[in-house]
C-alpha positions in Angstrom: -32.8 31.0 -59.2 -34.3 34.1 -60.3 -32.1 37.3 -61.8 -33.0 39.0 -58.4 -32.1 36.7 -56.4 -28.8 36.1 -58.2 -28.2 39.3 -58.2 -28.8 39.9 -53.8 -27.0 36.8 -53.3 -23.6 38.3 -55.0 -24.3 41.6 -53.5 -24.2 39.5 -49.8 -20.8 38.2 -50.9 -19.5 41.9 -51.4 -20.9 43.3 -48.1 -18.5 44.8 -45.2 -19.2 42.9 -42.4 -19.0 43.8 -38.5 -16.7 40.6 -37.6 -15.0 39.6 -34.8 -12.0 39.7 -36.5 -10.9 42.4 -39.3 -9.5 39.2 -41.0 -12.7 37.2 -41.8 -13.7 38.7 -45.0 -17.5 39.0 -46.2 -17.2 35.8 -48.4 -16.3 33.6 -45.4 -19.4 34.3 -43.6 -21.6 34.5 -46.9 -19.9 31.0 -47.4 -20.9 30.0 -43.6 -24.6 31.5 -43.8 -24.7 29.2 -47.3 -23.9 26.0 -45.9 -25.7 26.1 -42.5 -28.7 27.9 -43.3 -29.4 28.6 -46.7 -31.4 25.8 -47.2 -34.1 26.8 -44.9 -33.8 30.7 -44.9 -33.0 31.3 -49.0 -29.9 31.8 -50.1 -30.8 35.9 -50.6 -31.6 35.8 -47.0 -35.6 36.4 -47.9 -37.1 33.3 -46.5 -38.0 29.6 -47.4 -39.2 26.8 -45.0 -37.5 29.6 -42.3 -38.4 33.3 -42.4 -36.4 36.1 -43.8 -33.3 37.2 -42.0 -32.9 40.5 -41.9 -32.5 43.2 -40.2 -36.1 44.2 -40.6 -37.7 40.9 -39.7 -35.5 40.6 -36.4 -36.3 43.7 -34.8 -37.8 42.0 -31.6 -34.8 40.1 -31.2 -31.6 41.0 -29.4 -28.3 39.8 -30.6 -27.8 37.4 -28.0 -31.2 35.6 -28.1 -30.4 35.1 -32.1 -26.7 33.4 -31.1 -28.8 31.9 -28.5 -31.4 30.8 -31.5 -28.0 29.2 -33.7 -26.0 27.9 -30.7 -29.3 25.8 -29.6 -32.0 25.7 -31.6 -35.4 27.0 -31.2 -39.0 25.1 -30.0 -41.8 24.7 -32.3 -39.6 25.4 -34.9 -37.3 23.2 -37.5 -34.1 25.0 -36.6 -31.6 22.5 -35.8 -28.9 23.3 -32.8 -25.6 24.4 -34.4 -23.6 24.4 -31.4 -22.3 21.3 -31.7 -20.6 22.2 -34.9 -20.0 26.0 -35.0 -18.0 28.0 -32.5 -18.5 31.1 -30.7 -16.8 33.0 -33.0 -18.5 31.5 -35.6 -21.7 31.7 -34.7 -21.2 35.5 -34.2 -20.1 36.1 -37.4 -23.6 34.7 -38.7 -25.2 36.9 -36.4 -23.7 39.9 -38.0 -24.4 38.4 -41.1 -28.2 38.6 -40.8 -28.5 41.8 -38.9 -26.5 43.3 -41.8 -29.3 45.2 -44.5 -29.4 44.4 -48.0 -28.0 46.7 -50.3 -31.3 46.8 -51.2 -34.8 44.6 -50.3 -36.9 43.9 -53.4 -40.7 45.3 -52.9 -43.3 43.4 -53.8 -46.6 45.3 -54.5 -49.8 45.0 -56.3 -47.8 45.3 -60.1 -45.8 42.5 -59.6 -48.4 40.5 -57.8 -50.3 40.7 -61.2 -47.1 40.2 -63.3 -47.1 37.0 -61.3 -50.2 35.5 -61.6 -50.9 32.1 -63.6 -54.3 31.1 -65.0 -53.5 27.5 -66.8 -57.8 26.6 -66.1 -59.7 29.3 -67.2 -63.1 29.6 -65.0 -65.1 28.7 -68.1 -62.9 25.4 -68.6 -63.8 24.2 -65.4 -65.1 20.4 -65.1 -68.8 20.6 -64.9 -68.7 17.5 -62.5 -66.0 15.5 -60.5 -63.7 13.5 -62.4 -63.7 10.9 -59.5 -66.5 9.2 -57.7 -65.3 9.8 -54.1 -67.3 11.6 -51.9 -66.9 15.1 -52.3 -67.1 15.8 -48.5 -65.1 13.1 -47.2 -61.8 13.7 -49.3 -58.5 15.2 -47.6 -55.7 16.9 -48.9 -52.2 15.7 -47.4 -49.3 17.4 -47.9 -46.3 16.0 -48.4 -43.5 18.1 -47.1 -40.7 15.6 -48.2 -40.6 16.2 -52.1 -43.3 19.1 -52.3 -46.2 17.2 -53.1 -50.0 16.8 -52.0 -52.1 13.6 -52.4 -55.7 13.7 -52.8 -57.4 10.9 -50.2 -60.6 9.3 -50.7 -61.8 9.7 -47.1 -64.3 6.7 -47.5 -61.6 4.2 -48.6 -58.9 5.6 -47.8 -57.2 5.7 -50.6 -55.0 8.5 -52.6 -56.6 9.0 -56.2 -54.7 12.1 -56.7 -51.0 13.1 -56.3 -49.9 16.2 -57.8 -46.7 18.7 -57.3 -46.8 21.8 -54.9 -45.1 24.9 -54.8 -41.8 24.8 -52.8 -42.6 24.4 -48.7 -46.5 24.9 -48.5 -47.0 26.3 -44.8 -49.8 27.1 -43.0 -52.5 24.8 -43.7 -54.5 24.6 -47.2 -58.0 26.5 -46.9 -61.2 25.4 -48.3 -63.7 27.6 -50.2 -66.8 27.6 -48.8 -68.8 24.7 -50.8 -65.5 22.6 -50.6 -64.7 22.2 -54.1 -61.2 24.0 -54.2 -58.5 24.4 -52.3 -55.8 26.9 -51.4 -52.7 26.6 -51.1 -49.5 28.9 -49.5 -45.9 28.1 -49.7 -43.5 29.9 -47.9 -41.8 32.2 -50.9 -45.9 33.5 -51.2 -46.9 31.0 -53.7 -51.1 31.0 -53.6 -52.5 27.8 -55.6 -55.6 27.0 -56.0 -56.8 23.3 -56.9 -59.5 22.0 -58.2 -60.9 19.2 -55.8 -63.4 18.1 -58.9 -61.4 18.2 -62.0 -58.2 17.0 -59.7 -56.2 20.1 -61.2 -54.1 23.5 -60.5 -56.1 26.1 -61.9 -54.4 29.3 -60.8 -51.2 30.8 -59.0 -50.3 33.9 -58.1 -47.2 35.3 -55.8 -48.3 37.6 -53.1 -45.8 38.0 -51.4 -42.0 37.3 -50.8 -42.2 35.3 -47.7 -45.9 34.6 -46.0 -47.3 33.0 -43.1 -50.4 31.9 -44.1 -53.8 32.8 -45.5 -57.4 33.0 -45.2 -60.9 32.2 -47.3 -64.0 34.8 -47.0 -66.9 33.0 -45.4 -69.0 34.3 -48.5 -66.1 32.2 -51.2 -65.4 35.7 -52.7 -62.0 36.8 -51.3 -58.6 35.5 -50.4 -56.2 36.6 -47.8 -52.9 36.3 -47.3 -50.6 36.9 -44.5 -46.9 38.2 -45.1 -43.4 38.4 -43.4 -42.0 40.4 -46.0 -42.9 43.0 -47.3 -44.6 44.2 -44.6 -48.4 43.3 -45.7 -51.7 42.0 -46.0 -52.6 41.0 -49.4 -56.3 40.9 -50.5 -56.7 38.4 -53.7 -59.7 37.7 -55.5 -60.5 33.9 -54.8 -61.5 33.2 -58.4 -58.9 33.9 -60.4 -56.5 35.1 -57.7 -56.5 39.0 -59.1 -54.8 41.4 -56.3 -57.5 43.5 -55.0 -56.1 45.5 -52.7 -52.5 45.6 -50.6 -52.7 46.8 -47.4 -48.8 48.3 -45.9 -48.5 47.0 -42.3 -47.9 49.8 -39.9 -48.9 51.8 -36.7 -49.2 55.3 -36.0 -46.0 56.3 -35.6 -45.3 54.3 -39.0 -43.2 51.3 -37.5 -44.2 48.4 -39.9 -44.6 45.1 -39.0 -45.1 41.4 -40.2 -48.4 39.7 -39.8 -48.1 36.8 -37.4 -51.5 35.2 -39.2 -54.4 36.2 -40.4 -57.9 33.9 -40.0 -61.4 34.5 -41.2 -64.5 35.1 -38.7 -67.4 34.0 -40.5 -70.1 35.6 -38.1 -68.3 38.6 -38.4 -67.7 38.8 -42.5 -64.3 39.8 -41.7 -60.7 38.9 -41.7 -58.3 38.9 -38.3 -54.9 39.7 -38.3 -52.2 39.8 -35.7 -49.6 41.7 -35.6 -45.7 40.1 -35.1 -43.8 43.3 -34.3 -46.9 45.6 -33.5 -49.3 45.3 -30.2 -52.3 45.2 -32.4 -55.2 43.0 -34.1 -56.5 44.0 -37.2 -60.0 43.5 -38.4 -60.4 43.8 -42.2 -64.6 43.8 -42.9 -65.4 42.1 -46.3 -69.1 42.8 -46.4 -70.1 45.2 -49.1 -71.8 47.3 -46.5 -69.7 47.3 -43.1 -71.6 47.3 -39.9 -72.6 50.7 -38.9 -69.8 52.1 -36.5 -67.4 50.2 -38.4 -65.6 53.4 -40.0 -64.2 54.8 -36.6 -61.5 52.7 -37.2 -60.8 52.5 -40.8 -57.2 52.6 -41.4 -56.0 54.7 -44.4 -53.8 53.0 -47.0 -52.7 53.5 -50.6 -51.7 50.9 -53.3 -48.8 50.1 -54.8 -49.4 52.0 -57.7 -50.4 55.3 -55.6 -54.0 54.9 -56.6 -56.4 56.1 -53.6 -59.3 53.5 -53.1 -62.4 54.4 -51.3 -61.9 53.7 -47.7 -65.6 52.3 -47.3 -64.1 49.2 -48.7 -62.0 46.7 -46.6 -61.8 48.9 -44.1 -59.7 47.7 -41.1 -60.5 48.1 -37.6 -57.1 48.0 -35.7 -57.8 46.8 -31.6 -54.9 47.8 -29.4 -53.5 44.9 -26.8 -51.4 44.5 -24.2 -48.5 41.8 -25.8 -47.6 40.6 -29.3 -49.1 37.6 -30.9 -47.9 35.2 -33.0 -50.7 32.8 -32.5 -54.6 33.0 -31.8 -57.5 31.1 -32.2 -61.0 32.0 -31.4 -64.0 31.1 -29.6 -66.5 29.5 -31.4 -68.8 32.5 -31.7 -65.9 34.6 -33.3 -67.0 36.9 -30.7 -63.7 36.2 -28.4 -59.8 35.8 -29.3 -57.4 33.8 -27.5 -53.5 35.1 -28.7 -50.3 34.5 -27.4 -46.5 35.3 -27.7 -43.8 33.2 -27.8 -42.9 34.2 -24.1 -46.1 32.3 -23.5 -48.0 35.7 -22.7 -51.6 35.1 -23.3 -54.8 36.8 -23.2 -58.5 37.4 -23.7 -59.6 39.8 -26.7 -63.4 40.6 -26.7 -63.9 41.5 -30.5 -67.3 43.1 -29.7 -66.1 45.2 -27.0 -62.5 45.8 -29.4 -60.2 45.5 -26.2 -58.4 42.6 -24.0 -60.6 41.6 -21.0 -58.2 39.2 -19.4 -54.4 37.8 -19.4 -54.3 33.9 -19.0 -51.6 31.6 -17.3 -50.5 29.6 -20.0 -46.6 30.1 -19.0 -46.2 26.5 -21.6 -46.0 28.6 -24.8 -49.0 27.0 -26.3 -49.8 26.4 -29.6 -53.2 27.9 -29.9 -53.3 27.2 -33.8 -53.5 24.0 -32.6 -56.1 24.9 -29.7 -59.6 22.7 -29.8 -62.8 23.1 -27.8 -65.5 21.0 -26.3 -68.5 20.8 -23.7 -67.0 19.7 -20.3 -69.3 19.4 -17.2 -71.9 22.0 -19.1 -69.0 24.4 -19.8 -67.1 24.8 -22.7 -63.3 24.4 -22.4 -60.6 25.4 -24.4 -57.6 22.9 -25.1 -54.6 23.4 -26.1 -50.7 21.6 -26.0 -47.8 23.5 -25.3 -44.5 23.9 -26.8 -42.1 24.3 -24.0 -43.9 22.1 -21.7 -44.9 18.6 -21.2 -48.5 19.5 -20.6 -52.0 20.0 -22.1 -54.0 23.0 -20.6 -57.5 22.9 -20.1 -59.4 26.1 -19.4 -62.7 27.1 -18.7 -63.9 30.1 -21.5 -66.6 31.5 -19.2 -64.0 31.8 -15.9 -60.6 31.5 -17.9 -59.3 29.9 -14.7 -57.4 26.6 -15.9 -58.8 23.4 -15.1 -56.7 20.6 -15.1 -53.3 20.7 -16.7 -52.8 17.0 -17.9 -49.3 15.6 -18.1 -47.7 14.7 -20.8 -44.7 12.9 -22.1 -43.0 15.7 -24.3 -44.2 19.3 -25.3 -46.8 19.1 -28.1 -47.9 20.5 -31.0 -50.9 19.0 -32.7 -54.8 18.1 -31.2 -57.4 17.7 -32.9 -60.7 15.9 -32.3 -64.1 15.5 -33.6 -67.8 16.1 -32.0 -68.5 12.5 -32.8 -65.7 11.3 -30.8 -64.9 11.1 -26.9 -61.4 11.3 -27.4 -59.0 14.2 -28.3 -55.6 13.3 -29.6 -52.1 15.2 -29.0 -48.8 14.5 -30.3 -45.5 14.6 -28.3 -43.9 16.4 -31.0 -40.4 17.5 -29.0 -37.8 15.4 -27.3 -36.9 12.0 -26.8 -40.5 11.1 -27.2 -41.6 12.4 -30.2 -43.0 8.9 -31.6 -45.8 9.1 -29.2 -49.1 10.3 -29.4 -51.6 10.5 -26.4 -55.3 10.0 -26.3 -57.3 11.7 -24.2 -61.1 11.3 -22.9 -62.6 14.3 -23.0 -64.8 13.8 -20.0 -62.8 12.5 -17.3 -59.2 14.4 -18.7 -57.4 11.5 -18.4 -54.8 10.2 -20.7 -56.6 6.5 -21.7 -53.9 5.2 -24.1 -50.6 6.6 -25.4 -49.9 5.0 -29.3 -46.2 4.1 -30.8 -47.0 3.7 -34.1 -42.8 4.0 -35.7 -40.8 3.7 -32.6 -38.2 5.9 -33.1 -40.0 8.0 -36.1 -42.3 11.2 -35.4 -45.8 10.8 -35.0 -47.9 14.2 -35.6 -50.8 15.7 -36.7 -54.1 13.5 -36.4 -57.4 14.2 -38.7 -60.8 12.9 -38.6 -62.5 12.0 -41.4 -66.4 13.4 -41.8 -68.0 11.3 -39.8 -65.6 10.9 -36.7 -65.3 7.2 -37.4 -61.5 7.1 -38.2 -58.5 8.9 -37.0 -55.5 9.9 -39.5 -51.8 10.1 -38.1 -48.5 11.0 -39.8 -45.8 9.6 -39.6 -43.4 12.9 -40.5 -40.4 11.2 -42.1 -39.2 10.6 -45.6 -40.3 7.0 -45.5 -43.6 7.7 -43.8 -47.0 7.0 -43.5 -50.3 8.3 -43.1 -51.8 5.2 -40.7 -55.6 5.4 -40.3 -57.7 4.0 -37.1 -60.4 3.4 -35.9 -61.7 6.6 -33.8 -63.6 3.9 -31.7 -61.4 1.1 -30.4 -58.5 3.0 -30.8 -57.3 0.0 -33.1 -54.9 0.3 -36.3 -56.8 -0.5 -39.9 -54.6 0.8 -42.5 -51.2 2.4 -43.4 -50.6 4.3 -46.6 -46.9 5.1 -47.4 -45.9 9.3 -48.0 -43.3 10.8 -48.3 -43.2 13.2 -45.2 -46.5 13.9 -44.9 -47.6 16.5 -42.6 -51.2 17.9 -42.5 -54.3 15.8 -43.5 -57.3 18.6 -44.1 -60.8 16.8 -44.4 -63.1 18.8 -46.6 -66.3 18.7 -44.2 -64.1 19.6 -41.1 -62.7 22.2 -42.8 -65.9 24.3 -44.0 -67.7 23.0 -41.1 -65.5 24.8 -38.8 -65.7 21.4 -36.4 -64.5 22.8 -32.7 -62.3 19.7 -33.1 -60.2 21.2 -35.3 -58.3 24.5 -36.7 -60.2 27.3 -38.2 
């Protein structure tokens, strides 16, 4: 543990508390928060696998909802129900707990960014060709949650030739650069790696932030851009030896700041696209060295850590007002349309052209539009997507955004993912009872056609394709797991390779591709 965080964790000891009782004392609750949650949300309170609880990071949500939260757990989430072994009382005194500030919430800005930054391969040291004879296209990264590695697969065998360590919790899906070669990688605590996919090596790290969401790689290879809870931030990183480039404070007009619910790139567009957690607002952040004309009515002023004014014609961020909060989006596949939702399941239509909402969607299921896919239905393309709080996969039509068909399911989902070679679109039933099954789907007649148990009992999640569309990839997301291959075709089991909770599989030519039948 670092000196700072030894240092906030005994300052949480010391802190007067707002208890129930004037006779629990600070150290019982900061003993409490330790055992029950500590693992997940950091011992300081700043974020791990969880996000940071604090006062600043739970400003759109009431007391009640976080006992609620404790008591029962939440969906789409890995917080367990603690109502079965804390009481009322207790769980109030947590609540205090992390609605209580910090004596004082360490910044993180473009200085210690630098300070943090790691260069073990230096560009010129780079392997001049791959070390390994696997296809450079056809290889996947798979993460292994479990013990914090990632395993290299050789997508044509199926085989892992590479397993190497990770930072601590890597979240949000490692990005490609643009000719596949490396690889990106986010942990929760802001870790940004970057591996070599030729020499089979970490060639870079750099901490941008103190607990992120995700990030995001130019179309062009150039830039990096990462997503953060806390501090309040997007953070603009040179993708070739991760320098910090430029931070950009989080905020509105009335200077309310907010976290960044994710941020993706829109290749047609040059140009990164945030959402905002706390704020009604998508950002655009332009990477082009000349921004398209008109671009500048909405550049949004900013100034670096170190106070230095930069020029606003670069970066400049275009901020598009709408009607609800998003913590997840995904877009057309012209960039030219956004589909975001809340977590109250509140969805709707942002033209990015036009810079406005253009229609709200019923999608009452909280879906899990990360996870959304498209594909040509009766000459129309349709957006898919599972949902979290209900047992249902919703099919909509992007030129009408009436919904089709919603197709019944046994458990809310979280994963699809498909490929253009394949008829068949694949969902998980992540939550419940049934969370060892996984549905296939035809993508024609919207029918479920077979519903796989490959570890009854054991979660099933997250399938991949590999380049060609030929094989399907499934976890199985447990400590013993496995990462069991079939055929795309027949539907028919051919392999299983043991990991050690392995979560997402991310084929290179998917990836830079941007298939439809996977995320962006």
């Amino acid at each position: 543990m670092s000196p700072t965080r030894k240092a906030l964790l005994l300052a949480a000891f010391a802190m007067p508390l707002l208890c129930a009782s004037p006779m629990i004392h600070a150290d019982e609750t900061a003993a409490l928060y330790l055992q029950h949650c500590a693992q997940c949300h950091g011992a300081d309170r700043l974020g791990l696998m969880g996000p940071a609880l604090l006062p600043e990071n739970l400003t759109r949500v009431r007391k009640t909802e976080a006992a609620k939260v404790i008591a029962e757990g939440r969906p789409a989430t890995q917080m367990p129900a603690l109502g079965a072994v804390l009481d009322k009382a207790a769980i109030e005194r947590l609540v205090e707990y992390i609605y209580t500030p910090l004596p004082a919430v360490p910044g993180w800005g473009v200085e210690q960014i630098e300070a943090s930054r790691k260069v073990p391969v230096a560009p010129a040291d780079l392997v001049k060709a791959p070390v390994h004879d696997a296809d450079p296209m056809n290889m996947f990264i798979v993460v292994e949650l479990g013990d914090h590695h990632a395993s290299v697969l050789d997508g044509d065998r199926m085989e892992p030739i590479h397993r190497f360590k990770t930072q601590y919790a890597v979240h949000g899906g490692p990005k490609y650069s643009p000719d596949g070669r490396f690889v990106y990688f986010l942990s929760r605590d802001g870790w940004v790696s970057k591996f070599d996919m030729w020499g089979l090596q970490t060639v870079a790290e750099v901490r941008a932030g103190i607990n992120a969401r995700n990030l995001a790689v130019s179309d062009d290879g150039r830039y990096l851009m990462v997503a953060n809870y806390l501090p309040h931030s997007l953070v603009l990183l040179d993708a070739g030896e991760l320098r910090p480039l430029k931070l950009i404070d989080v905020h509105d007009d009335t200077g309310k700041t907010s976290r960044v619910s994710a941020v993706y790139t829109a290749d047609p567009r040059h140009s990164f696209v945030a959402a905002l957690k706390d704020i009604p607002e998508v950002w655009e952040i332009n990477y082009e060295d000349h921004p398209p004309r008109g671009f500048g009515e909405w550049m949004h002023d900013y100034r670096t850590d170190s106070g230095e004014d930069r020029a606003l014609k670069q970066f400049p961020v275009r901020r598009i007002k709408v009607d609800d909060f998003l913590d997840d989006f995904m877009f057309s596949q012209d960039y030219v349309t956004l589909i975001g939702a809340s977590r109250e399941g509140h969805a709707q239509v942002v033209d990015l052209d036009l810079g406005r909402v253009t229609r709200k969607l019923d999608l009452p299921g909280m879906p899990h539009l990360a996870s959304g896919i498209t594909w040509e239905y009766q000459g129309r393309t349709v957006m898919v997507t599972p949902n979290l709080k209900k047992a249902a996969v919703s099919v909509i039509d992007m030129q009408t955004w009436d919904t089709i068909k919603e197709i019944p399911t046994e458990g809310p989902g979280f994963f699809m993912r498909s490929h253009e070679n394949s008829r068949y679109a694949w969902v998980d039933v992540f939550f419940g009872p049934n969370k060892d099954k996984v549905h296939v789907i035809d993508k024609q007649t919207l029918e479920i056609v077979k519903t796989l148990q490959p570890a009854p009992g054991k979660t099933a999640a997250h399938v991949e394709f590999d380049k060609d569309g030929r094989h399907a990839l499934l976890s199985i997301w447990e400590m013993d797991g496995a990462v069991v291959i079939y055929d795309a075709a027949t539907l028919e089991e051919r392999k299983r390779l043991p990991m050690v909770k392995p979560s997402g599989k991310y084929n290179v030519h998917n990836k830079i591709t941007r298939s439809a039948g996977t995320s962006h």
